[in-house]
C-alpha positions in Angstrom: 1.1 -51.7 -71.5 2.2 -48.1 -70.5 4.4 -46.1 -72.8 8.3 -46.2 -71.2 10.4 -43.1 -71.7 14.3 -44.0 -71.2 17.5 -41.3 -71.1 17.7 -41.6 -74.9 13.6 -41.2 -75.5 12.5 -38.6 -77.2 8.5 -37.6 -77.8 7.0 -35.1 -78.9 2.9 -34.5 -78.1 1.2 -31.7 -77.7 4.2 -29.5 -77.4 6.4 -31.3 -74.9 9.8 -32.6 -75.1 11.5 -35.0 -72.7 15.6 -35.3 -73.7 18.2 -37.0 -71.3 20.0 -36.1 -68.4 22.4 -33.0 -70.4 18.8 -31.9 -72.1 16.4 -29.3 -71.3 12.5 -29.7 -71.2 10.5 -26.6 -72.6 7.1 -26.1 -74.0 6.8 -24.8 -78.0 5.6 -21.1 -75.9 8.7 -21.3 -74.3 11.0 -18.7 -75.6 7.5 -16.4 -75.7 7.5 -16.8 -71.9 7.7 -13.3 -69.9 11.2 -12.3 -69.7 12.6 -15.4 -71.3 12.7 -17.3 -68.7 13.8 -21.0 -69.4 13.6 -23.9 -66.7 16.1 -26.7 -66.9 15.5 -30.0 -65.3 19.4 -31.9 -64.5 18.1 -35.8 -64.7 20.1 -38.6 -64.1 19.6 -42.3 -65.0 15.6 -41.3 -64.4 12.2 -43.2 -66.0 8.5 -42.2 -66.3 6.0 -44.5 -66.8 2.5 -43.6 -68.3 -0.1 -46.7 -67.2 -2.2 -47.3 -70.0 -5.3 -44.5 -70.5 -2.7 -42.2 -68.7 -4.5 -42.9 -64.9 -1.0 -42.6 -63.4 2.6 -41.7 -63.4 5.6 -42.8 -61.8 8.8 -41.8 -61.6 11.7 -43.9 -60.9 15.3 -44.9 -60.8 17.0 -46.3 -64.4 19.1 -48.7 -63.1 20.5 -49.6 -66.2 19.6 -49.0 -69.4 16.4 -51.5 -70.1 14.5 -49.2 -67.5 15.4 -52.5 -64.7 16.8 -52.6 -61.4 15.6 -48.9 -60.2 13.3 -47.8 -57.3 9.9 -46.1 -57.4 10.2 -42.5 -56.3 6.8 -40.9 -56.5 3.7 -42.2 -58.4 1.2 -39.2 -59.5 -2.6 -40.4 -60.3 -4.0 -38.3 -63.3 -7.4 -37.2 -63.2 -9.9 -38.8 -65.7 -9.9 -35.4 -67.7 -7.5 -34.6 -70.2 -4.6 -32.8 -69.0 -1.9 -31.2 -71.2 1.6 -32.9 -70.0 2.9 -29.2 -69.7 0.7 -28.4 -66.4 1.0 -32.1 -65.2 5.0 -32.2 -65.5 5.0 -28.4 -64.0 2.7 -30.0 -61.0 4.8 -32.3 -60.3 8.0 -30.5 -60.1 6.4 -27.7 -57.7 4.8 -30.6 -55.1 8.5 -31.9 -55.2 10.3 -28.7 -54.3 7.3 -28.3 -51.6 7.6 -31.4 -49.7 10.9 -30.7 -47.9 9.6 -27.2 -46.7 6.5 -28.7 -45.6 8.3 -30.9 -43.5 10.3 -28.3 -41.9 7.7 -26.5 -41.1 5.6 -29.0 -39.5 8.5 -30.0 -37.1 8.9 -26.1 -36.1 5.1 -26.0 -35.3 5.2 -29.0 -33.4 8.7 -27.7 -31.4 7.1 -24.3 -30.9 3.7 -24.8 -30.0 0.2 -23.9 -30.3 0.2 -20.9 -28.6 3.3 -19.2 -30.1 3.5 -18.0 -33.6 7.2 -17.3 -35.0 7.0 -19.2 -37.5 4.6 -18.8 -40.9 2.6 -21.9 -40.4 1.6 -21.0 -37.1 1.3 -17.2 -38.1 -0.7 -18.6 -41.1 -3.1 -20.4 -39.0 -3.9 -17.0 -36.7 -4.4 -14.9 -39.3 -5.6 -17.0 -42.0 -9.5 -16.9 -41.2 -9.4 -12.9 -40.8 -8.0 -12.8 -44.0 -10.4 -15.1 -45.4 -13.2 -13.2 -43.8 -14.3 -15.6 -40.8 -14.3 -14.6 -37.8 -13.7 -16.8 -34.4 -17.3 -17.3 -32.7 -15.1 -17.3 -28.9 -15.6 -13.1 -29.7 -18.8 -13.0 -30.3 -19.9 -15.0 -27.1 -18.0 -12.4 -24.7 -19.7 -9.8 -26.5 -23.0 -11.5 -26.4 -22.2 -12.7 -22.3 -20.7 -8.9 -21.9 -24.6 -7.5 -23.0 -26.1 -10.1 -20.4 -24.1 -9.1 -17.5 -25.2 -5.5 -18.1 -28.6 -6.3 -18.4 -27.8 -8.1 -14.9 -25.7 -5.1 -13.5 -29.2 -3.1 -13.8 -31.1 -5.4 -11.8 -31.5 -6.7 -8.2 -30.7 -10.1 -7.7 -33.4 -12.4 -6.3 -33.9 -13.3 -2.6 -34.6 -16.9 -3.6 -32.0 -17.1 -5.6 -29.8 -19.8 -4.4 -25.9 -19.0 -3.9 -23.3 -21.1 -4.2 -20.5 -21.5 -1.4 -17.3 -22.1 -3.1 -16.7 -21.8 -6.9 -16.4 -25.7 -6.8 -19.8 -25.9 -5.6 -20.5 -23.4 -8.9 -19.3 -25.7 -11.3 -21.3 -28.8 -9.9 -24.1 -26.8 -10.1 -23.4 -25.8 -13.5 -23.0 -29.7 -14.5 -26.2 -30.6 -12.9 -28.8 -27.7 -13.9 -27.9 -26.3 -17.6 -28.1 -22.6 -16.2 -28.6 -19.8 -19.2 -26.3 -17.0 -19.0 -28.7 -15.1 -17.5 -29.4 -17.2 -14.5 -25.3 -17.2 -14.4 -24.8 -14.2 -14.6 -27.1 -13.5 -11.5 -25.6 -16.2 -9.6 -22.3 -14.5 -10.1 -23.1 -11.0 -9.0 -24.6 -12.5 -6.0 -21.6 -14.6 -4.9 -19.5 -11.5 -5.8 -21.7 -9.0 -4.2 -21.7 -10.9 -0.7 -18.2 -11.6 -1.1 -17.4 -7.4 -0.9 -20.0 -7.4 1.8 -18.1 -10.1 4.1 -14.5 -8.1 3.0 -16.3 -5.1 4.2 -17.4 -6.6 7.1 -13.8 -8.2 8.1 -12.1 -5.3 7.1 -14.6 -2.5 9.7 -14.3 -5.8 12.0 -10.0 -5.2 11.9 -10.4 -1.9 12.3 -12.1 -1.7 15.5 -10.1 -4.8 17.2 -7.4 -2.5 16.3 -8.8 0.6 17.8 -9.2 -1.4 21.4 -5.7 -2.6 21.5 -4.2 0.8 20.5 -6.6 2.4 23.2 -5.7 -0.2 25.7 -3.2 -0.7 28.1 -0.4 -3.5 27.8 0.2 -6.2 30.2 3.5 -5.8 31.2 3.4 -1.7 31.4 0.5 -1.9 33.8 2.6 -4.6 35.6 5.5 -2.0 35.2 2.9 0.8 36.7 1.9 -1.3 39.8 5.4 -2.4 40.7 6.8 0.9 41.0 3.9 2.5 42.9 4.5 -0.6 45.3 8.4 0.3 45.5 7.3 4.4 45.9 5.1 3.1 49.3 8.0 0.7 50.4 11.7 1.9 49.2 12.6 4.8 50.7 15.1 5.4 47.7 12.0 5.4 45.1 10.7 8.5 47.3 13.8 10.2 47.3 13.1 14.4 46.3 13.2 14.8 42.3 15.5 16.8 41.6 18.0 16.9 44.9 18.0 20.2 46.6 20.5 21.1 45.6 19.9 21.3 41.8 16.3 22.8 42.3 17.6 26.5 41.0 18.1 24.5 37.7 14.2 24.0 37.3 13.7 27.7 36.1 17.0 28.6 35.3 16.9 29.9 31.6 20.2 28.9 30.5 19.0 25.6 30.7 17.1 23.6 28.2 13.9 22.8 29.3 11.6 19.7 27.8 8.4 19.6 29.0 6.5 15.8 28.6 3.3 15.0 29.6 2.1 11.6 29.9 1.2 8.5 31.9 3.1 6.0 30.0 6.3 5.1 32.2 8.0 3.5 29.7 6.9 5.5 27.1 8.6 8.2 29.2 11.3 6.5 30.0 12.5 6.0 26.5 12.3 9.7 26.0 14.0 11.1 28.4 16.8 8.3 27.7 17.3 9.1 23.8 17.3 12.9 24.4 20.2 12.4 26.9 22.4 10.3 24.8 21.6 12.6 21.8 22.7 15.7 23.2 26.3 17.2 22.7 25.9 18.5 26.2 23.5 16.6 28.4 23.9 18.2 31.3 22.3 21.5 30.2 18.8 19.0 29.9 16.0 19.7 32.4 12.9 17.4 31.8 10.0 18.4 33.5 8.0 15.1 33.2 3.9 15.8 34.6 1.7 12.7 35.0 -2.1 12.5 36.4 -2.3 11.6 40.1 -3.1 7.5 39.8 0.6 7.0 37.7 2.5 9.6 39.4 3.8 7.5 42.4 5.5 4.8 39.9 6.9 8.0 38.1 8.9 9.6 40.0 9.8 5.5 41.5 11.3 5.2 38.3 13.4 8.4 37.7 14.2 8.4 41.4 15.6 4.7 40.8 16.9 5.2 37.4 18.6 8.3 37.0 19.5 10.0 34.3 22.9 12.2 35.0 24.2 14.6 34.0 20.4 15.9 32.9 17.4 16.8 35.4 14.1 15.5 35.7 11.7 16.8 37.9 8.7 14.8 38.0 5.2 16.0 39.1 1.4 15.3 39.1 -1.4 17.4 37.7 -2.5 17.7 41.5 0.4 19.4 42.6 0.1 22.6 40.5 -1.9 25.1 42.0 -3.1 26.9 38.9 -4.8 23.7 37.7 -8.1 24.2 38.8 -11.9 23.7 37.5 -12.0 27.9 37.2 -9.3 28.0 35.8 -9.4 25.1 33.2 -12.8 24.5 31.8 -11.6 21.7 29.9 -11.9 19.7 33.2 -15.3 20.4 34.1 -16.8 19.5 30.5 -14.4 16.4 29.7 -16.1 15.2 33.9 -19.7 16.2 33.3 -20.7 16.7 29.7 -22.5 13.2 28.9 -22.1 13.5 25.1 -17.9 13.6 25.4 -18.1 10.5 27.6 -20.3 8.6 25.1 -18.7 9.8 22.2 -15.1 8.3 23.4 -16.6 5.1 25.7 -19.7 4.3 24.0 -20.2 1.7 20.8 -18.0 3.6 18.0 -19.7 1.0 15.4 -23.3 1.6 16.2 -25.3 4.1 14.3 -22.6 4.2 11.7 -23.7 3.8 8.1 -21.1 1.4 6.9 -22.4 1.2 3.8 -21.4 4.4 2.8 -17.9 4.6 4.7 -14.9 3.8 3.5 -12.7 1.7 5.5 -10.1 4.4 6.0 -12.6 7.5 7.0 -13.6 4.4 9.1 -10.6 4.4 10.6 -10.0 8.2 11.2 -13.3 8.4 13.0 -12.0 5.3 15.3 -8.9 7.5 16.2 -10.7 10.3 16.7 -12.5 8.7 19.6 -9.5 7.5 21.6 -9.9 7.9 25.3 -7.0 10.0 25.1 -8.8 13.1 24.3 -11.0 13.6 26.7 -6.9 13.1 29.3 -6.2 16.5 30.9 -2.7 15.6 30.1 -3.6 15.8 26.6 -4.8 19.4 27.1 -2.1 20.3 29.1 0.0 21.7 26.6 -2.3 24.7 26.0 -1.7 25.5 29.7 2.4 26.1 29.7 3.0 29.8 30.1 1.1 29.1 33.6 2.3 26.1 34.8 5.9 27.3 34.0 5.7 31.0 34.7 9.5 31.6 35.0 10.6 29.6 31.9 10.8 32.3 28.7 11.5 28.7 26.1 10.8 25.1 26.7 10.5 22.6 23.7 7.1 20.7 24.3 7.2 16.9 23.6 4.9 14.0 23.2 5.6 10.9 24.8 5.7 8.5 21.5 8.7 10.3 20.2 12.5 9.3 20.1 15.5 12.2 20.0 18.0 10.9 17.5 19.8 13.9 17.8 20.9 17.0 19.5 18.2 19.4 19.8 20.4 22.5 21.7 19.9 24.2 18.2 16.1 24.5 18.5 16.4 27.3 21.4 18.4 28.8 18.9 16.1 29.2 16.6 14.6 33.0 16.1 11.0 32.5 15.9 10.2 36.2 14.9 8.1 36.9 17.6 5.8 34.2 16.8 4.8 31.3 19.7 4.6 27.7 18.2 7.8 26.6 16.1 6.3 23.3 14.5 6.7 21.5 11.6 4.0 22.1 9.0 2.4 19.3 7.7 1.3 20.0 4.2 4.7 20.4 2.4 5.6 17.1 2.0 6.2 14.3 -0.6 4.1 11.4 1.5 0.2 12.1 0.9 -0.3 10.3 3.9 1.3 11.9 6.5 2.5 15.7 5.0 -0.3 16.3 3.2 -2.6 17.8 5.8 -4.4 20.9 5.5 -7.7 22.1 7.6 -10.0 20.7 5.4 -8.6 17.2 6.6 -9.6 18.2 10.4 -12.2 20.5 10.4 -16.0 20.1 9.0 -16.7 22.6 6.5 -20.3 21.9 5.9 -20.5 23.4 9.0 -21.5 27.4 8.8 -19.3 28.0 11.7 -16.3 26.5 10.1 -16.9 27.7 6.8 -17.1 30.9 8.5 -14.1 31.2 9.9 -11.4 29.1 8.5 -9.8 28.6 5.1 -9.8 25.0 4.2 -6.3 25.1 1.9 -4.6 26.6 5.3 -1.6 24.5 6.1 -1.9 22.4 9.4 1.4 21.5 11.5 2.0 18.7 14.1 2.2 18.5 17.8 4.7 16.6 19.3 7.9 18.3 18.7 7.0 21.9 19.3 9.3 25.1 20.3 7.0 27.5 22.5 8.4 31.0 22.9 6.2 31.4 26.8 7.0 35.3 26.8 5.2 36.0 23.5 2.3 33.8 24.3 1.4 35.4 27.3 0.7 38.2 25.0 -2.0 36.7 23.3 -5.0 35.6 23.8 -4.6 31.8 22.8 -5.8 30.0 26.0 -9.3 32.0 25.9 -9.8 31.0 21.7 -9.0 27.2 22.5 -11.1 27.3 25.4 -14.0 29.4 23.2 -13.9 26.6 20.2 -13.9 23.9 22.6 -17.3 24.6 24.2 -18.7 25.6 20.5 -17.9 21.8 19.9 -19.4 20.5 22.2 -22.5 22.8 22.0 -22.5 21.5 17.9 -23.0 17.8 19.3 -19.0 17.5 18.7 -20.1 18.0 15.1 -16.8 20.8 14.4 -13.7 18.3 13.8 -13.0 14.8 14.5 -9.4 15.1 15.7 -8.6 15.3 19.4 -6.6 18.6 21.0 -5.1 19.3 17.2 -8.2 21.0 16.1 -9.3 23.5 18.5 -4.8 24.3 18.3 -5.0 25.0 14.7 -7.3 27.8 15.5 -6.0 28.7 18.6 -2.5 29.0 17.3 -4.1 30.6 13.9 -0.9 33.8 13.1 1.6 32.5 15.9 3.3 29.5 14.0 7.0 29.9 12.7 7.8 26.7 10.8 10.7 24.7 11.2 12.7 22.4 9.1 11.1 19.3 8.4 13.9 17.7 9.6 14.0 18.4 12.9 10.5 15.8 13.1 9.2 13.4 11.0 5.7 11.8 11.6 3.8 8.9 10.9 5.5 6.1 12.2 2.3 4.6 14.0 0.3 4.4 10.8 2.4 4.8 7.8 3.9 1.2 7.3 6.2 2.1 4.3 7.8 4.6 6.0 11.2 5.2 4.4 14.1 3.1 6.9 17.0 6.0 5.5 15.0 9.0 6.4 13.9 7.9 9.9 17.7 7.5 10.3 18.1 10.9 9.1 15.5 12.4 11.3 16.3 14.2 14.3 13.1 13.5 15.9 10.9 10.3 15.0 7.4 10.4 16.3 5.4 7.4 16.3 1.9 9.5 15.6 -1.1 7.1 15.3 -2.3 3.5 16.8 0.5 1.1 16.0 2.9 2.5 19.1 5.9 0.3 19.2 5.5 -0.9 22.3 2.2 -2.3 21.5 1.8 -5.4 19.2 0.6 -4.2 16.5 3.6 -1.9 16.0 5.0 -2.3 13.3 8.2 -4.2 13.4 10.6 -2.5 11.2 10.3 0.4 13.1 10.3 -0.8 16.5 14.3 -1.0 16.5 14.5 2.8 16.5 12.7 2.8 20.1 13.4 -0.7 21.4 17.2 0.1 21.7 16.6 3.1 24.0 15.2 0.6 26.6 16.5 -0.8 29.6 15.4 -4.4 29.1 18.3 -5.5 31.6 16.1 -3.6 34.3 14.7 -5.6 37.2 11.0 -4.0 37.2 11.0 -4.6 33.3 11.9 -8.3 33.2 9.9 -9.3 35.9 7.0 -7.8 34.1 8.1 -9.8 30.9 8.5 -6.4 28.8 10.3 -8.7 26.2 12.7 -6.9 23.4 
């Protein structure tokens, strides 16, 4: 039979005393405890019961006096060993005010989550093997599959070693064979090795797709081409003189402001001459003088003659109809007609013999422009040619024909050029590292003697397109003979000098004889610089559509082909029957 201890019990062995519910329990050390502390235990109606050889405790309910009626409330096996009934009873009344926080935290854990750790259970279970000095064997097998994989990097992987297709197929593999990490490792740097090869490959692939439909010619413009030269042969009003008689004095008056564009684009043209008009304060003081080659220049003049432009002036003519423009005059023509390595370079395969290997998609890319059929156009040359074609003008503003006028350029023969020739826009002042960030080094080859020689490669470089040319002052110089001198140096270094077109041979041309002008007046890149900023091309008075993704080509970019599309006639009978869609 176990000893029973009721409210009114008292015993007293080895030092401990049990009193009733308005008692207090102490040891006979007590009062000698550091800082006096005293722990007081509020019972009521409570029993212990000791099991005979003191095995067990339990503590329950006194219903009533005799110890009956009353429930269990926790039973407390006791350990063979003797055990003072001081630690025991202090045991039991810590694993009681323990359980409720337990509990709590448990449910938190179990709310929360493995994988977050606000609470200290969770935070406990992180940090408790650091702190207990073991470490988590997932860290040592990265490092240990880190050292493998730069074992691997080192090495060539095997020709007969079998890739996988997919990374599905990987992990059947990996089921069926029991690889090491080694053979892993080896089958992953070849699947990632001819994964960059195939990107590479897609990505040179793009490229030169790209390069034949920027160098190509649309449908519906080469509809729009052939139409009008039908309409020049048949409708008398498509051969009606450009400009009438009577305003022919106009054409070298030099009150006037003259724009000279050179191209064989129609619509390209078209759009032009059409924004400059409704941009200017005073339209009527415009003279165009638009200059195609011989094959467009019938569906030209069809179209201006057709679709005038009042108040301004066009005057439309072909390269043929200028007496100065002659093989003695213009060696240009002769070596762009008979030199065999110019007609290779820009027709010929522009992928073969190229290390790919060792080029980077974008230089890729450069080189691709650089070849554009376009270059080797007289009308692309043409420009260098002005004080002769135009020998009674004094100041004509020289356009390209992939720019839009957003606003009034009458300011621009204002403009005091201090006795310089070109007024252009330098390139190499800019925020955009794309497009302003252009100096000669980005043009010219300076691991050639000749270049290195002779030019700086931190000089600034400026743009074509939008270009004030003061005629008197260049007649003064000598800048037709040095573009015409670089050229055949070029072509005598196996085209080895620069890569860029008609800008190249400029910049040295033109080297002491450029006045800058306020970036403003023309901003560049539209036709390869897809994040072009919408609110500054709104700003800009002149928006030029430089590089292969024209906007009336497909691969224009779309956000920008607004700014041109609204400046064509798409109501126009030749352009909707050649499905020139908006």
């Amino acid at each position: 039979m176990g000893i029973r201890f009721n409210a009114r019990t008292r015993v007293q062995q080895g030092g401990f005393h049990c009193f009733n519910g308005e008692g207090v329990a102490k040891g006979k050390r007590g009062e000698g405890d550091k800082g006096g502390e005293r722990r007081q235990l509020r019972w009521r109606k409570m029993q212990l019961h000791f099991s005979p050889g003191m095995r067990s405790i339990t503590i329950s309910n006194g219903g009533n006096g005799n110890g009956g009626g009353g429930g269990d409330l926790m039973k407390i096996k006791v350990a063979p060993r003797h055990i003072p009934f001081r630690a025991l009873f202090h045991a039991i009344l810590i694993i009681a005010f323990l359980l409720p926080f337990v509990f709590i935290l448990t449910a938190l854990i179990t709310l929360e989550g493995v994988n977050k750790c606000s609470s200290f259970g969770c935070l406990g279970r992180r940090l408790g093997p650091k702190l207990l000095g073991r470490n988590d064997d997932s860290g040592k097998l990265v490092k240990d599959f880190v050292k493998i994989l730069n074992q691997v990097n080192s090495e060539k992987v095997p020709d007969v070693l079998k890739l996988p297709q997919s990374f599905s197929q990987l992990v059947s593999e990996m089921k069926k064979n029991k690889y090491s990490a080694k053979e892993f490792s080896f089958i992953l740097k070849g699947m990632m090795e001819k994964s960059e090869k195939e990107i590479r490959e897609s990505k040179f692939a793009e490229l030169t797709n790209k390069h034949f439909a920027a160098s190509a010619i649309p449908k519906g413009i080469n509809c729009l081409s052939l139409r009008l030269t039908d309409a020049y042969s048949s409708n008398a009003h498509a051969r009606k003189q450009l400009p009438s008689p009577e305003f022919l004095p106009l054409l070298s008056d030099k009150s006037y402001h003259h724009f000279v564009l050179s191209t064989d684009n129609i619509l390209a043209a078209s759009v032009v001459v059409t924004s400059a008009v409704r941009s200017s304060v005073n339209p009527e003081k415009i003279v165009f003088h638009v200059i195609t080659d011989r094959k467009t220049y019938a569906g030209m003049h069809s179209w201006f003659a057709l679709n005038p432009v009042s108040p301004a002036t066009v005057e439309v003519r072909g390269v043929h109809q200028f007496d100065w423009l002659t093989r003695e005059n213009v060696p240009v023509l002769e070596a762009v007609d008979n030199h065999y390595g110019i007609r290779n370079y820009y027709h010929g395969n522009h992928v073969a013999g190229a290390n790919l290997s060792d080029t980077s998609p974008r230089t890729f890319a450069s080189k691709l422009q650089a070849r554009s059929p376009k270059y080797i156009s007289l009308l692309n040359h043409l420009r260098i040619y002005l004080p002769e074609l135009f020998p009674n003008l004094d100041k004509v503003v020289f356009s390209d024909d992939d720019v839009v006028i957003q606003r009034d350029l009458s300011p621009l023969w204002e403009i005091d050029l201090n006795g310089k020739v070109n007024g252009a826009v330098e390139t190499c002042r800019g925020e955009d590292e794309w497009v302003m960030s252009k100096r000669f080094r980005n043009y010219f080859n300076f691991s050639h003697p000749l270049i290195a020689n002779n030019l700086d490669p931190d000089e600034c470089a400026w743009a074509y397109g939008l270009n004030v040319f003061d005629l008197r002052a260049w007649r003064k110089t000598n800048i037709r003979d040095t573009y015409h001198s670089w050229f055949k140096e070029n072509l005598n270094s196996n085209l080895t000098l620069w890569k860029l077109g008609t800008l190249p041979p400029a910049l040295i041309a033109f080297k002491g004889h450029v006045h800058p002008i306020d970036p403003s007046w023309h901003m560049l890149g539209l036709g390869y610089q897809s994040k072009t900023s919408i609110e500054k091309v709104k700003k800009a008075a002149v928006i030029h559509y430089n590089g292969q993704s024209k906007p009336w080509l497909e691969i224009g970019f779309e956000h920008l082909r607004p700014f041109w599309n609204k400046y064509v006639n798409y109501s126009n009978d030749f352009i909707r029957n050649c499905h020139i869609l908006e």
